[in-house]
VOFI-660584 format. One record per residue: x, y, z of N, C-alpha, C in turn; residue in one letter. Coordinates in pm, whole numbers, plus 50000, padded with zeros to 5 digits. Atoms other than C-alpha are relative to their C-alpha. Example, Ala and Ser with C-alpha at 12.3 -4.5 7.8 and 13.67 -1.06 7.14 Angstrom:
REM residues 2
+-------+-------+-------+-------+-------+-------+-------+-------+-------+------+
!    nu !    nv !    nw !   cau !   cav !   caw !    cu !    cv !    cw ! resn !
+-------+-------+-------+-------+-------+-------+-------+-------+-------+------+
! 50089 ! 49881 ! 50000 ! 51230 ! 49550 ! 50780 ! 50090 ! 50120 ! 50000 !    A !
! 49918 ! 49881 ! 49994 ! 51367 ! 49894 ! 50714 ! 49923 ! 50109 ! 50073 !    S !
+-------+-------+-------+-------+-------+-------+-------+-------+-------+------+
This chain:
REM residues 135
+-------+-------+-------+-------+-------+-------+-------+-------+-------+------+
!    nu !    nv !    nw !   cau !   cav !   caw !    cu !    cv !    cw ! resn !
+-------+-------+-------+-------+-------+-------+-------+-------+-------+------+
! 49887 ! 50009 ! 50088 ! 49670 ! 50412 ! 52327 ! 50048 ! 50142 ! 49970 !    X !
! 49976 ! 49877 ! 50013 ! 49880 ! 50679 ! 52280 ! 50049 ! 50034 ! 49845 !    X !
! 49973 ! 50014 ! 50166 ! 49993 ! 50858 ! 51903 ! 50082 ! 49913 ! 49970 !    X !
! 49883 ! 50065 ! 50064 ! 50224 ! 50684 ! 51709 ! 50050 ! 50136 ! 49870 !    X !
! 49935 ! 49963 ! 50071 ! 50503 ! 50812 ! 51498 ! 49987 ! 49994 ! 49878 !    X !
! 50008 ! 50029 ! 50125 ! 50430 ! 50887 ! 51125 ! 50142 ! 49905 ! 49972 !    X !
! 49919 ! 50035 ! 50091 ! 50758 ! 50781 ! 51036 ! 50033 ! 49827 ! 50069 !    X !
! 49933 ! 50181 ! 49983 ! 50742 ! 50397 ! 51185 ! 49885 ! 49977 ! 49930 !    X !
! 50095 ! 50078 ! 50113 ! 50494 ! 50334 ! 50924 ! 50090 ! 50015 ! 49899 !    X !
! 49879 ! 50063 ! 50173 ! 50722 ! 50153 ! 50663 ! 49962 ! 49953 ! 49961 !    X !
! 50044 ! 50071 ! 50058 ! 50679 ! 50018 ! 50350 ! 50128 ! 49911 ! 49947 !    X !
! 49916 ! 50052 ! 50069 ! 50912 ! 49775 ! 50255 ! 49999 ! 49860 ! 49908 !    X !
! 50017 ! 50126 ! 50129 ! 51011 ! 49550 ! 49946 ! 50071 ! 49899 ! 50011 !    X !
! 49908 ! 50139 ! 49960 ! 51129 ! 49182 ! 49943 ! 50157 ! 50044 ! 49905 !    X !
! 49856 ! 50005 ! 50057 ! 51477 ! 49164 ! 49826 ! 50053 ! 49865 ! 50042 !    X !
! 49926 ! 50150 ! 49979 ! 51548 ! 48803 ! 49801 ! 49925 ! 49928 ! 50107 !    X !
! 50066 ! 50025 ! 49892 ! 51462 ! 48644 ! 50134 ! 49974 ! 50075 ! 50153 !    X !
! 49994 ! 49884 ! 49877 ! 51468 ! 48968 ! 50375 ! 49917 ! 50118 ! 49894 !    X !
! 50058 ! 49901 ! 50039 ! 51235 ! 49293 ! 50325 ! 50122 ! 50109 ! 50033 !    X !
! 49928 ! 49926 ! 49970 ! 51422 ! 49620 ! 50284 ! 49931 ! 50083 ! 49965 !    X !
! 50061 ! 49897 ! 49970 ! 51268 ! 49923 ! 50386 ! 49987 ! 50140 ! 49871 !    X !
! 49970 ! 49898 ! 50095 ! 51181 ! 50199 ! 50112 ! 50037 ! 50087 ! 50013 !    X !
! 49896 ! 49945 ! 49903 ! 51452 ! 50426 ! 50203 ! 49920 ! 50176 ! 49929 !    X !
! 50059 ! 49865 ! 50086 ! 51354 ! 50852 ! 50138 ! 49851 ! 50017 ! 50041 !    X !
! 50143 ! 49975 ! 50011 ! 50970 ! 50824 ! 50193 ! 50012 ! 50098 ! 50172 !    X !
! 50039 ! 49834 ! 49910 ! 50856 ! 51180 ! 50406 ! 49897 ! 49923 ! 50048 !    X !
! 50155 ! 50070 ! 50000 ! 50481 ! 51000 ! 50392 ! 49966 ! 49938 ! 49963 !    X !
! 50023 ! 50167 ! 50019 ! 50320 ! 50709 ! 50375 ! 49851 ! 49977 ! 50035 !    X !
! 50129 ! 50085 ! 49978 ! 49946 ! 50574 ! 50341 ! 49974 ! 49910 ! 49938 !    X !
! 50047 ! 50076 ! 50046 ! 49770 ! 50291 ! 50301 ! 49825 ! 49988 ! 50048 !    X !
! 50102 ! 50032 ! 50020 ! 49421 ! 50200 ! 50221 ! 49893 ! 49906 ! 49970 !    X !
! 50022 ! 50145 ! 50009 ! 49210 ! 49898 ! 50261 ! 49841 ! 50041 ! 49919 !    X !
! 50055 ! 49994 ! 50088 ! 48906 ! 49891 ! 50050 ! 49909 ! 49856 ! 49984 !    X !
! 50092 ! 50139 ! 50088 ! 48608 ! 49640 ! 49966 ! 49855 ! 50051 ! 49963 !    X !
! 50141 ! 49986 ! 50049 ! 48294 ! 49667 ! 49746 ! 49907 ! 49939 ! 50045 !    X !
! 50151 ! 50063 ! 49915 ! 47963 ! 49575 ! 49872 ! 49900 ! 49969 ! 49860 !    X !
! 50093 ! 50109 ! 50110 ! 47727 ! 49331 ! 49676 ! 49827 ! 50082 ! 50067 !    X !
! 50154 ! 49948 ! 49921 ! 47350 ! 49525 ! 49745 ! 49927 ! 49883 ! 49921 !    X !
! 50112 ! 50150 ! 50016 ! 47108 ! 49215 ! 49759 ! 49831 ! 50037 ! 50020 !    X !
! 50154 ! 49969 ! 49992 ! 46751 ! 49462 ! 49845 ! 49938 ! 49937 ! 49900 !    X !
! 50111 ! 50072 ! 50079 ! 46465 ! 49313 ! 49718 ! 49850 ! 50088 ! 50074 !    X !
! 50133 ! 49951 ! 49931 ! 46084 ! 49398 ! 49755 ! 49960 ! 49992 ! 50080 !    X !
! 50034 ! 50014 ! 49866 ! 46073 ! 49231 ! 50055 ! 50083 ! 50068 ! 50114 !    X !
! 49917 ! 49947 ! 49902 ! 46354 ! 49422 ! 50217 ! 49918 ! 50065 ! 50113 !    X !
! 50084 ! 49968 ! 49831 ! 46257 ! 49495 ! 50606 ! 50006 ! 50203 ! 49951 !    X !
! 49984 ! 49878 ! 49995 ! 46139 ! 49814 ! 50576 ! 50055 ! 50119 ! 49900 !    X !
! 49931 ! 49938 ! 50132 ! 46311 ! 49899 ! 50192 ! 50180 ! 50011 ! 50055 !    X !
! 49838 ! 50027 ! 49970 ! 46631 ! 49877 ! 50374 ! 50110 ! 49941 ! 49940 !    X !
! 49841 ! 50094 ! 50133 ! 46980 ! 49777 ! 50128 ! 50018 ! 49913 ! 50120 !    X !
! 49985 ! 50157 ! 49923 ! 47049 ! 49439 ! 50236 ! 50132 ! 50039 ! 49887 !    X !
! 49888 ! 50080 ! 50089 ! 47417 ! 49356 ! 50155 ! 50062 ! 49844 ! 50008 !    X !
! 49918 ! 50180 ! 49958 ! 47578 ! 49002 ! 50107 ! 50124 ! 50024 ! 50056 !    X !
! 49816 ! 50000 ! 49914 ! 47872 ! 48938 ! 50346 ! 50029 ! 49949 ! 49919 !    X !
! 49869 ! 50092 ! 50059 ! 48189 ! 48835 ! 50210 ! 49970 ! 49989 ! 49846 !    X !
! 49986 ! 49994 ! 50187 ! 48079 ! 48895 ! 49827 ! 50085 ! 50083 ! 49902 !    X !
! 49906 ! 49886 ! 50068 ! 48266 ! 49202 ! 49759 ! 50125 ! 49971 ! 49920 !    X !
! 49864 ! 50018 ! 50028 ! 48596 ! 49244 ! 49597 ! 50113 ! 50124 ! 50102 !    X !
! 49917 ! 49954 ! 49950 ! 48857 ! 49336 ! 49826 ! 50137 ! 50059 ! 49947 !    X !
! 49867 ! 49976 ! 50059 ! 49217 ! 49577 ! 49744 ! 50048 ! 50103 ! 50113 !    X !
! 49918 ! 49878 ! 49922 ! 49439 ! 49773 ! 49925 ! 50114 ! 50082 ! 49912 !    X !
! 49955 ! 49930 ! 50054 ! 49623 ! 50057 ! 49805 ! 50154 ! 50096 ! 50089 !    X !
! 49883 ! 49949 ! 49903 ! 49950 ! 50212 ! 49919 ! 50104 ! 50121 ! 49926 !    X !
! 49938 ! 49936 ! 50078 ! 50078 ! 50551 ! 49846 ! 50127 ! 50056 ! 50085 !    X !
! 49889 ! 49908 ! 49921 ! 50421 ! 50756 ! 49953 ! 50057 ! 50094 ! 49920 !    X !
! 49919 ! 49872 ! 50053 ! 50626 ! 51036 ! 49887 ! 50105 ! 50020 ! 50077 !    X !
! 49880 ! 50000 ! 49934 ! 50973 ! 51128 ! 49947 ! 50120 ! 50028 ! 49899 !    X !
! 49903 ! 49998 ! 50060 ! 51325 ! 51107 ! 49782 ! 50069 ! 49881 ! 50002 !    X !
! 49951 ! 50135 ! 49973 ! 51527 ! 50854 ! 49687 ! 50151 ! 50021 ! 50005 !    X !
! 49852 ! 49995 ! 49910 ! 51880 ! 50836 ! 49852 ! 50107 ! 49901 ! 49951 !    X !
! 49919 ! 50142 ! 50053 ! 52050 ! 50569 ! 49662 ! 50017 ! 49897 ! 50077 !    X !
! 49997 ! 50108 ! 49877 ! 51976 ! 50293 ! 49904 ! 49952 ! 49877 ! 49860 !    X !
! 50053 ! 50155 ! 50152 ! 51922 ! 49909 ! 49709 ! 49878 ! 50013 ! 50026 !    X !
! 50128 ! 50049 ! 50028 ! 51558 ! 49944 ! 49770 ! 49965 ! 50085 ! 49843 !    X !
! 50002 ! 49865 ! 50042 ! 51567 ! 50282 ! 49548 ! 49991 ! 49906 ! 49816 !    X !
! 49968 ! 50085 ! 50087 ! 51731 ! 50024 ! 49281 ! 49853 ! 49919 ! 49970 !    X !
! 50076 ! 50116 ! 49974 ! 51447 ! 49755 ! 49370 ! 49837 ! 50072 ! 49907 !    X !
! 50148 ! 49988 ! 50048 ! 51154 ! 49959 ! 49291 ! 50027 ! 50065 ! 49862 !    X !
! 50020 ! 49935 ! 50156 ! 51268 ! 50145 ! 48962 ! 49981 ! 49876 ! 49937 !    X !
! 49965 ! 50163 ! 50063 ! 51338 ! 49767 ! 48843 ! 49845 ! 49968 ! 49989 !    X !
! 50123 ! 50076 ! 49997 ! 51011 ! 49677 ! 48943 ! 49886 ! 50053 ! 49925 !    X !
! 50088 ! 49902 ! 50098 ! 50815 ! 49954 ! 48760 ! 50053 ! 49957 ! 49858 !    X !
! 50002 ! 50023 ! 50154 ! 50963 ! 49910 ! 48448 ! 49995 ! 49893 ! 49927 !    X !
! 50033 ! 50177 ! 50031 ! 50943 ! 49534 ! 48483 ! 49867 ! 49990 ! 49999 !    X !
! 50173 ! 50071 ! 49947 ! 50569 ! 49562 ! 48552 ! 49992 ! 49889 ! 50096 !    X !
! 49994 ! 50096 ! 49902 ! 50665 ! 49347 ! 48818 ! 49895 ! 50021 ! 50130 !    X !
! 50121 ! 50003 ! 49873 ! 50403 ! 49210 ! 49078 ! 50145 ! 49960 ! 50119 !    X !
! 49942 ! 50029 ! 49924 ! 50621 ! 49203 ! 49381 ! 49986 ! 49986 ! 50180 !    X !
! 50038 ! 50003 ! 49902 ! 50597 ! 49149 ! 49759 ! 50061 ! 50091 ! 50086 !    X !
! 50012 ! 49887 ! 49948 ! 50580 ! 49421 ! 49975 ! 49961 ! 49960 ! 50165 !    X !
! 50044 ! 49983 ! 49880 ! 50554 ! 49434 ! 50376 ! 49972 ! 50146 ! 50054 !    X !
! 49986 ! 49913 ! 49951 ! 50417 ! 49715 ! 50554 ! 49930 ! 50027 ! 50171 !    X !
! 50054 ! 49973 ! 49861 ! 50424 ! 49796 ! 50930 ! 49958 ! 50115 ! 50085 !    X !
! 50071 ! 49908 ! 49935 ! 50162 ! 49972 ! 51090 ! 50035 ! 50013 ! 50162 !    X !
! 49982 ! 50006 ! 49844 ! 50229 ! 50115 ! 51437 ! 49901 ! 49968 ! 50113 !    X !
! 50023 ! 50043 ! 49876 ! 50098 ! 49937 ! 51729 ! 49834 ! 49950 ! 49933 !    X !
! 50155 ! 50041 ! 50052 ! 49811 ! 49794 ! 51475 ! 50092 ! 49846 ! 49949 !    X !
! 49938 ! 50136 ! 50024 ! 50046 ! 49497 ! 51291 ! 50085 ! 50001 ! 49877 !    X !
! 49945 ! 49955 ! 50167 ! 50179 ! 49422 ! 50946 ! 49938 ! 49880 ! 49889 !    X !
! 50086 ! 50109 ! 50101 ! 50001 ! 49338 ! 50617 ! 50096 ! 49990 ! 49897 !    X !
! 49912 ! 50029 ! 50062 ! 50216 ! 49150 ! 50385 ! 49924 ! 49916 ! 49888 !    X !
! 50039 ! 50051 ! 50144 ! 50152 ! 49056 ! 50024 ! 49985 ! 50055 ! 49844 !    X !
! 49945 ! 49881 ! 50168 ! 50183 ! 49152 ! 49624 ! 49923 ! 50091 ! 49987 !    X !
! 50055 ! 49830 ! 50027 ! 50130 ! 49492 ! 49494 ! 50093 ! 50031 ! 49879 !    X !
! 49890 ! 49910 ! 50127 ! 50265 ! 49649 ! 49160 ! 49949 ! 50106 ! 50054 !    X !
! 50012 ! 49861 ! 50012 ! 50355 ! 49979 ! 49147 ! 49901 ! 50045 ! 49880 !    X !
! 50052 ! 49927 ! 50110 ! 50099 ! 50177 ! 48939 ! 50005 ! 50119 ! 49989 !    X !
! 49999 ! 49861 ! 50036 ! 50209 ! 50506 ! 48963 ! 50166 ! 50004 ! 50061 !    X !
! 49890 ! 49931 ! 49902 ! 50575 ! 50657 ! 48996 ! 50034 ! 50132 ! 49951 !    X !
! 49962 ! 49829 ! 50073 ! 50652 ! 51038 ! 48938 ! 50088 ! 50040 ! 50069 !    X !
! 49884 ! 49876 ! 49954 ! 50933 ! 51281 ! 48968 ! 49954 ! 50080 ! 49989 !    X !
! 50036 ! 49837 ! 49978 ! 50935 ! 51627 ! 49052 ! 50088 ! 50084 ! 50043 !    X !
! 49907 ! 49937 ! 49951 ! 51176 ! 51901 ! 49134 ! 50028 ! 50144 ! 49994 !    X !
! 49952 ! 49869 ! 50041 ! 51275 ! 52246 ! 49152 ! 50096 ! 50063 ! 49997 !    X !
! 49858 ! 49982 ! 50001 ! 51525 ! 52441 ! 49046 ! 50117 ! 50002 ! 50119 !    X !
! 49919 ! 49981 ! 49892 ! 51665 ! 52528 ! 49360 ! 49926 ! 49889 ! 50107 !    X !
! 50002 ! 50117 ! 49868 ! 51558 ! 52160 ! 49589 ! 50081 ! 49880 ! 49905 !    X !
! 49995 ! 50161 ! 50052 ! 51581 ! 51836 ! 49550 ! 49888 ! 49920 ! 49954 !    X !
! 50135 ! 50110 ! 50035 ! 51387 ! 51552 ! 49352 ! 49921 ! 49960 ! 50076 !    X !
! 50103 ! 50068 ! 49884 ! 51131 ! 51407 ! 49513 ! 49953 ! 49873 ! 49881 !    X !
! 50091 ! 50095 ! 50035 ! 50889 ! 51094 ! 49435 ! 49925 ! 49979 ! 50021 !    X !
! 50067 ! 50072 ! 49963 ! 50619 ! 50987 ! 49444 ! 49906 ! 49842 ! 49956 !    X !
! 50065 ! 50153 ! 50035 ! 50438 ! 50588 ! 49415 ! 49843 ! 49975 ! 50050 !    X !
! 50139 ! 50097 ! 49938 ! 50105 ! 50374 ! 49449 ! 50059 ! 49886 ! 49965 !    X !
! 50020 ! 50143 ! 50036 ! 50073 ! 50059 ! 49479 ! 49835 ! 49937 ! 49999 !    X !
! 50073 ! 50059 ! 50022 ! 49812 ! 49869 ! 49380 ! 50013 ! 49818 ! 50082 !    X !
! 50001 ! 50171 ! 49884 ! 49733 ! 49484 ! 49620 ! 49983 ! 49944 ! 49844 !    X !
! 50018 ! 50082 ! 50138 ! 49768 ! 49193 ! 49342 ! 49997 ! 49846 ! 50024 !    X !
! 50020 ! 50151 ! 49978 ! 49649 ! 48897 ! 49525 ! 49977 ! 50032 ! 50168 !    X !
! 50032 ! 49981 ! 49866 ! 49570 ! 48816 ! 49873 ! 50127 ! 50029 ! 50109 !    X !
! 49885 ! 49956 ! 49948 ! 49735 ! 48973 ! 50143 ! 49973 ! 49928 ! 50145 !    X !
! 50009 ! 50057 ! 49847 ! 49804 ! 48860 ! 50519 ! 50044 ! 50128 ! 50132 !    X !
! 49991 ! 49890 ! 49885 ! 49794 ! 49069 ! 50827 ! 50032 ! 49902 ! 50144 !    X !
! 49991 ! 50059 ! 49906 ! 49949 ! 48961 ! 51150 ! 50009 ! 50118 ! 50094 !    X !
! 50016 ! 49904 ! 49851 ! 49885 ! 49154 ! 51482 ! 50080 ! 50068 ! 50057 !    X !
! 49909 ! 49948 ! 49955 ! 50125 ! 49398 ! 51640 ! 50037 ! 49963 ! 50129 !    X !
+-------+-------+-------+-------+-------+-------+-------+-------+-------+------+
């Protein structure tokens, strides 16, 4: 497989019944995440951590940075921050697939200097189960 392009990793927000891309973002990660249940006991083979499958708690996390350009997503997510809104979110990974499902924003900041332009940056926080389909 050969690289892929930072910038075809998008995150985008539902808007009705179509996703629209979060317009401005420079960078973009996401982060999948699950806790492990340790089940050792005295009998462990050898003192070895034994974990339980599938006990954990699973989240994914999704951060970016960028500017915002006055595009309707720009609209979509201030709305959604100050709504505390859980909202649905797609994001497609290159030549891996796309995982789709809610996420509030838990972080949004400005920043700027005298002589640039604003910038932004977000997290998201996963807020329920998400779905991944194959690229």
């Amino acid at each position: 497989m050969s690289a892929q392009k930072g910038k075809d990793l998008l995150i985008k927000i539902a808007d009705g019944e179509s996703f629209v891309t979060v317009a401005g973002l420079r960078s973009r990660r996401i982060a999948f995440n699950a806790e492990t249940v340790d089940v050792t006991h005295a009998e462990s083979a050898g003192r070895w951590r034994e974990l339980l499958e599938g006990a954990g708690v699973k989240r994914a996390s999704i951060a970016g940075r960028g500017l915002f350009k006055d595009a309707s997503s720009d609209a979509l997510m201030r709305a959604a921050f100050f709504d505390g809104a859980v909202k649905e979110y797609q994001i497609a990974i290159p030549d891996f697939g796309t995982v789709e499902g809610a996420f509030q924003i838990a972080s949004l900041e400005f920043a700027g200097e005298h002589n640039g332009e604003v910038t932004y940056e977000l997290a998201l926080e996963s807020a329920g189960a998400l779905t991944f389909a194959a690229g």
